[in-house]
C-alpha positions in Angstrom: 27.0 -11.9 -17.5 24.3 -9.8 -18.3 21.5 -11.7 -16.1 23.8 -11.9 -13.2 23.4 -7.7 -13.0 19.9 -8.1 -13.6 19.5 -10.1 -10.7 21.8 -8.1 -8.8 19.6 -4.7 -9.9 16.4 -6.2 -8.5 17.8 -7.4 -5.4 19.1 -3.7 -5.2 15.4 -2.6 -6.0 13.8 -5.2 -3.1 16.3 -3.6 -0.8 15.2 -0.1 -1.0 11.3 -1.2 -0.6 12.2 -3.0 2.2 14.0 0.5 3.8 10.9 2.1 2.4 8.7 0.1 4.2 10.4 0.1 7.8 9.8 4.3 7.7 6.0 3.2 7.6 4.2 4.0 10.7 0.5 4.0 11.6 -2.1 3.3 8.7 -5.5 2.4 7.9 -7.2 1.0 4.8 -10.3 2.9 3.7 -11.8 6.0 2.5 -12.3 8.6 3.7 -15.9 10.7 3.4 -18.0 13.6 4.5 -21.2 13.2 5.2 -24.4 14.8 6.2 -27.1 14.6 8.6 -29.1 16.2 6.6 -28.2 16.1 3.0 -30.8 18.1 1.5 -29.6 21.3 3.4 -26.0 20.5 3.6 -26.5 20.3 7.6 -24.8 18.2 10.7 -21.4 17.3 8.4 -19.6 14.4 10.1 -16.3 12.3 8.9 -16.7 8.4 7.9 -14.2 5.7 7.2 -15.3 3.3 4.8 -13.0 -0.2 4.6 -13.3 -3.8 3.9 -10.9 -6.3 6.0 -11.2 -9.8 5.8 -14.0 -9.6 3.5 -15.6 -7.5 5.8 -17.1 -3.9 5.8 -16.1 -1.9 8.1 -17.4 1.9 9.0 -15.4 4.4 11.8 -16.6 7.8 12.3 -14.0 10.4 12.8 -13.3 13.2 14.8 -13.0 16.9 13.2 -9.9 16.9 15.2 -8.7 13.5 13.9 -9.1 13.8 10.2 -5.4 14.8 9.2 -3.8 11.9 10.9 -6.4 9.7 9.1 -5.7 10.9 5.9 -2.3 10.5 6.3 -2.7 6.6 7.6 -4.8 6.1 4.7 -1.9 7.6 2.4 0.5 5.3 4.4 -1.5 2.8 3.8 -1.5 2.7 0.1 1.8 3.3 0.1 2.7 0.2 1.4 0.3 -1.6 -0.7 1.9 0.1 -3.6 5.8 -0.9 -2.6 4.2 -4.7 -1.8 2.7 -4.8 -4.7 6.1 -3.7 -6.3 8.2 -6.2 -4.7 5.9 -9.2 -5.4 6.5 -8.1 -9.1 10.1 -7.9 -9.0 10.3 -11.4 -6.9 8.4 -12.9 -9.9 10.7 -11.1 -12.4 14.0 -12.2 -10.2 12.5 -15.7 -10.0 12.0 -16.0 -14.0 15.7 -14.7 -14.3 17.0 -17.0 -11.9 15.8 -20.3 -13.9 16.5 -18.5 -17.1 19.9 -18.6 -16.1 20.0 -21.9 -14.2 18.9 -23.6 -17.5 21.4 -21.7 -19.5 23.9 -23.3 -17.3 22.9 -26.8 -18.3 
């Protein structure tokens, strides 16, 4: 039955974003920006965070010495939004599959 390996193949996919997303540690939406002081003369650079949550904006600024583990939260970040986004789409395509079949059944 070719739908029961379909349905087996996504549940196999679902697994491995699930493993994917237990190796995900610290993150943070947003980007990340430099910014000036003075912007005319390039002067007083600084790091913001730029991020909406809950429909709200949000701003951080962030340390010289903190910018490399904020980039890679942010990364971390859209990575689990990416795999989410992945798994919603093959729950919707498992859950088509599964009444495709259940009606062929009747």
């Amino acid at each position: 039955m070719p739908q029961n390996t379909e349905l087996k193949s996504i549940e196999n996919k679902i697994a491995r974003i699930k493993r994917e997303l237990q190796t995900i540690e610290i993150m943070r939406p947003g980007s990340l920006t430099m910014q000036y002081k003075n912007p005319g003369e390039k002067k007083g650079a600084y790091y913001q965070l730029s991020y909406t949550l809950d429909m709200k904006s949000h701003t951080d600024y962030v340390r010289k010495d903190s910018v490399d583990d904020v980039k890679k939260q942010i990364e971390a970040y859209k990575r689990f939004r990416d795999l989410t986004k992945e798994w919603i789409l093959l729950s919707i395509k498992y859950s088509k599959s599964q009444i495709a079949l259940s009606e062929k059944k009747k």
